[in-house]
C-alpha positions in Angstrom: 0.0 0.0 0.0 1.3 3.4 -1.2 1.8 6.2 1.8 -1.0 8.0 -0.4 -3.9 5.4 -0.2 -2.8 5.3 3.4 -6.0 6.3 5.8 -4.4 9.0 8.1 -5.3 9.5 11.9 -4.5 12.9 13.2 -3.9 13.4 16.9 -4.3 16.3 19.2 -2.8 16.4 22.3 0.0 13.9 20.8 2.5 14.4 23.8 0.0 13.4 26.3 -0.7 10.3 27.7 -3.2 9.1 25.7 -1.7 11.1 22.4 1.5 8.7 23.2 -0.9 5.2 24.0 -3.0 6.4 20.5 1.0 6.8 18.6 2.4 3.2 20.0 -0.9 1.1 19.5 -1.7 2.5 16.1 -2.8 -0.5 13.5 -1.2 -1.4 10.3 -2.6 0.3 7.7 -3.0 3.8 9.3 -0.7 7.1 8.5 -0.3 8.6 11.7 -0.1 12.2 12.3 0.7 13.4 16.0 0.4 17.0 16.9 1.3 18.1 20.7 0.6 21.4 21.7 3.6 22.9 20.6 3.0 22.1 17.2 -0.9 22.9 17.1 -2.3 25.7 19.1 -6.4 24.4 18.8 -7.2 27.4 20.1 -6.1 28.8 16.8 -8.8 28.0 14.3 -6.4 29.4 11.2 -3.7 26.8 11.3 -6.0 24.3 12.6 -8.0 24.7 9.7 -4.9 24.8 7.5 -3.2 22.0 8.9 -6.5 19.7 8.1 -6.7 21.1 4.6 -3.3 20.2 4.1 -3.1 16.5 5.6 -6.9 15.2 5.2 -7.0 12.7 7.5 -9.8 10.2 7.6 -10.0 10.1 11.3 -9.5 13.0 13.9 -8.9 12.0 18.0 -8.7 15.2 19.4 -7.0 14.1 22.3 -5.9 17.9 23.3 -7.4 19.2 26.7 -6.8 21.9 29.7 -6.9 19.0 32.3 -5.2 21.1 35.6 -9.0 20.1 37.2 -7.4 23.1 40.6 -5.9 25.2 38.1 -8.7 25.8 36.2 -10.8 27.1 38.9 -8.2 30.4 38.9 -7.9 30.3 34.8 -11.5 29.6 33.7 -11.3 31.8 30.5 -7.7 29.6 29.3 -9.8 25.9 30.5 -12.6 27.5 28.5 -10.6 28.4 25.3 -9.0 24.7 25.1 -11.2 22.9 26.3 -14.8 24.5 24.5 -13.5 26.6 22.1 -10.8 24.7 20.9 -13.0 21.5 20.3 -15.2 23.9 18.1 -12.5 24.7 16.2 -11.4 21.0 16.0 -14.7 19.7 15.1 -15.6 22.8 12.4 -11.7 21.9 11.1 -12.3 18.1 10.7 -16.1 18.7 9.5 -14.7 21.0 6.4 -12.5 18.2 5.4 -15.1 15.0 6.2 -12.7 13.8 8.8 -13.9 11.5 11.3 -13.8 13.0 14.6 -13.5 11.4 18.1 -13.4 13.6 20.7 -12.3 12.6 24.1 -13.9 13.8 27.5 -14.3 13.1 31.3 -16.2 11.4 34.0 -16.0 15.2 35.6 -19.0 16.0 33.7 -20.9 14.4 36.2 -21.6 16.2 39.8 -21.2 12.1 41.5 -24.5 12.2 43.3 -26.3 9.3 41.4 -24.6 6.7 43.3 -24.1 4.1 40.5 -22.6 4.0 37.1 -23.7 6.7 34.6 -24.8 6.1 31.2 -24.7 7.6 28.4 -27.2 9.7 28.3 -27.7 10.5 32.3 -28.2 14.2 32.9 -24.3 16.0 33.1 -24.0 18.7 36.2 -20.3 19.5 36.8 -19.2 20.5 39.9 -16.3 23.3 38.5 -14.2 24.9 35.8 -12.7 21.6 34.2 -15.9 19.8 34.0 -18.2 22.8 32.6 -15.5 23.4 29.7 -15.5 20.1 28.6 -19.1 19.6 28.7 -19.5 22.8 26.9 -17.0 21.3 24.3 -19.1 18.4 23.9 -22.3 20.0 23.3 -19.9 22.1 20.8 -18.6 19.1 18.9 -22.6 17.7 18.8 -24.0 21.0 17.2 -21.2 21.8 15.1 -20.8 18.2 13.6 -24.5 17.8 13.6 -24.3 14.7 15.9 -21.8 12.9 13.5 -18.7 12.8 15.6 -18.0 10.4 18.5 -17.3 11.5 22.3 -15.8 9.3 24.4 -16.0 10.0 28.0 -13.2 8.5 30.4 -12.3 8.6 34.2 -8.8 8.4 36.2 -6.2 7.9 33.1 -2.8 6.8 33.8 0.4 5.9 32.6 4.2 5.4 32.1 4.1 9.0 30.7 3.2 12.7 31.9 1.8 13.8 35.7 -0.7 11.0 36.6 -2.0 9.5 40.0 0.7 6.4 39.8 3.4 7.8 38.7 2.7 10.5 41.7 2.2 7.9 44.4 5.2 6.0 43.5 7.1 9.5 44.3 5.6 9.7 47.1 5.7 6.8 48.8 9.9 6.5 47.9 9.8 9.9 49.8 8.0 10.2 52.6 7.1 7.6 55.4 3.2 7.6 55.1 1.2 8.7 52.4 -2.8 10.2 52.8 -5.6 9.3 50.2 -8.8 10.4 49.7 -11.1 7.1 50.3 -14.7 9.0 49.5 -14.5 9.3 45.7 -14.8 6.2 43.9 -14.2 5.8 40.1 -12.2 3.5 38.0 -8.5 3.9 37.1 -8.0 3.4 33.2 -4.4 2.7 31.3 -4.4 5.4 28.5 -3.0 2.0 26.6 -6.3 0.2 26.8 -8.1 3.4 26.3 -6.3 3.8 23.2 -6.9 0.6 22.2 -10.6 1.1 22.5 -10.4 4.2 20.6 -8.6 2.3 17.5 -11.4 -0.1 17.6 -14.0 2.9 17.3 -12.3 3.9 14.6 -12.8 1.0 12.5 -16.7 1.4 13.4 -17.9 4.1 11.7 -21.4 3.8 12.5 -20.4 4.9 16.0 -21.7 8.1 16.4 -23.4 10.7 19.4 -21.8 10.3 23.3 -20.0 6.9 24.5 -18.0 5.8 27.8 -15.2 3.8 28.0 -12.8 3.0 30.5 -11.4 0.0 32.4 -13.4 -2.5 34.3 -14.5 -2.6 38.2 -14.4 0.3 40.5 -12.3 1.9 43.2 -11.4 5.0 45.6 -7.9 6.8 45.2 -6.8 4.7 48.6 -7.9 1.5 47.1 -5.8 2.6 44.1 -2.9 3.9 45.8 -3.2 1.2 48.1 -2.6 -1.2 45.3 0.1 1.1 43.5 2.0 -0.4 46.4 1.2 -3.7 46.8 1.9 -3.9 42.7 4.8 -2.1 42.8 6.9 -3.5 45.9 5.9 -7.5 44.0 7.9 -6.1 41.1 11.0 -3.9 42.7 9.7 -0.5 41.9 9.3 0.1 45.8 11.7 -1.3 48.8 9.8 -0.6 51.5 5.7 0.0 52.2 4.5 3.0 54.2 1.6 3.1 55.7 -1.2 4.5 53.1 -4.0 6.4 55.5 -7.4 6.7 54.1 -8.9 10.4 54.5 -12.0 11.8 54.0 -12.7 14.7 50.9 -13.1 17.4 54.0 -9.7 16.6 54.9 -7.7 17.0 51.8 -9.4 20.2 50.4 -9.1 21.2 46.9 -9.7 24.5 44.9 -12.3 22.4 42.8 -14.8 20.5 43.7 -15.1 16.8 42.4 -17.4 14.3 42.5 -17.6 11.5 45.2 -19.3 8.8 42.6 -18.5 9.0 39.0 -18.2 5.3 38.0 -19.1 5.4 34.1 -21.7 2.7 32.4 -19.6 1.4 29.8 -21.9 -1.8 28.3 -23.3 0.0 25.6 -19.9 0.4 24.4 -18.3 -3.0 25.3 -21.2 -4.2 23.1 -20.8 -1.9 20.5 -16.8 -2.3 19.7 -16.8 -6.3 20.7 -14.5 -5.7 23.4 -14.0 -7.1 27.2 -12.4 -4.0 29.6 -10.0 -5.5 31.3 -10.4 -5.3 35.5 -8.3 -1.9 36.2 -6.0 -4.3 38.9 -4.4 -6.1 36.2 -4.2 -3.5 33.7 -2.0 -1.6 36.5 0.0 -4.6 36.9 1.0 -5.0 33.2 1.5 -1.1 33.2 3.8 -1.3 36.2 5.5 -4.5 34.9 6.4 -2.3 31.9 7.9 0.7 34.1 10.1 -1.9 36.1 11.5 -3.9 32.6 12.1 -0.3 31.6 
């Protein structure tokens, strides 16, 4: 097959976690075109625009996002031009050139006071800046692309790469003698690899269309997680020693922004849809930290 009669998949976001899990689990067959923020400013709609005329890629994961959740509550007007205006621009871009877009977003859409896994189509509230600007960019990607693109919502990602929960807790717990977790907000940790996976799989379904929710399997609060971060990573030499990990509650370890207590995500419909089994979170951070230690 010629470069040319390629399909190409541009990413957004390319130096993130997921833009890096999208790069090294690409398929054969695709052309793939990774953009990090240094290299595409989406809150730009010129080059954007430009950049899409130029490559045509079949699919677009716009991957990009303002994702400091604390940060965002003291720079709502920057959260607000990545995160809503800089998926319009994305979605108008890939719209112009008939690109498929899938458009990634968070469980912080939700305000966690349902008390069991959200679907689809449960009614969104976010508690703060982060949330609001991403919901505001999906409603901007459905109205703009008419309902054609795909958004995938996702909780908790982590990763060998970038500022994430375990790569944070491993720090921690080499430098101090006890570690505190939140234990009141429960979600599920997801590998940005078998996110991306997921997302490659979408991609070959083009027939997937409107809001979808994908991340790994089972459910857990940040001590559980960090808890296990622990147990994982002293079984595989990344730790030498355990400190004591001491659950406290969300009054305790305040934040600038608010976030919910509950936002487990429903993800059936799509595990039906794409033909794929989620792995259980617990052994997808055991193959992520086996990685890290064979590093």
């Amino acid at each position: 097959m010629t470069r040319g009669a390629e399909p190409a998949a541009l990413i957004t976001g390319a130096r993130g976690q997921l833009g890096i899990e999208l790069q090294s689990t690409a398929p054969a067959g695709w052309r793939v075109l990774p953009y990090g923020s240094e290299d595409l400013d989406v809150t730009r709609p010129e080059p954007l625009h430009a950049l899409l005329e130029k490559e045509r890629p079949a699919v677009v994961f716009h991957a990009a996002a303002y994702t400091a959740v604390d940060a965002a509550e003291g720079e709502p007007q920057r959260a607000e031009a990545v995160n809503t205006r800089g998926a319009e621009h994305v979605a108008s871009a890939a719209r112009r050139v008939a690109a498929r877009l899938i458009h990634l977003s968070t469980d912080f859409v939700f305000d966690g006071a349902q008390g069991h896994p959200y679907a689809p189509e449960d009614r969104p509230n976010a508690l703060g800046v982060y949330g609001r600007t991403k919901l505001a960019g999906e409603e901007a990607v459905a109205r703009v692309s008419e309902g054609a693109a795909l958004v995938v919502r996702t909780a908790w990602v982590y990763s060998t790469h970038g500022r994430n929960f375990v790569l944070t807790m491993l720090r921690l717990m080499r430098e101090r003698d006890e570690v505190g977790v939140v234990s009141d907000q429960v979600g599920t940790p997801t590998w940005a690899r078998s996110l991306a996976q997921a997302l490659w799989a979408a991609a070959a379904r083009p027939e997937l269309r409107g809001i979808h929710h994908w991340t790994d399997a089972g459910v857990a609060s940040w001590y559980d997680f960090a808890v296990a971060i622990q147990e994982e990573a002293l079984a595989l030499g990344l730790l030498d020693r355990a400190v004591p990990v001491r659950p406290l509650r969300t009054d305790e370890y305040p934040t600038r922004a608010r976030r919910p207590h509950y936002s487990v995500l429903d993800t059936r419909a799509t595990r039906a849809a794409l033909g794929l089994t989620a792995p259980h979170w617990r052994v997808n951070l055991r193959t992520m930290l086996r990685g890290l230690a064979d590093a």
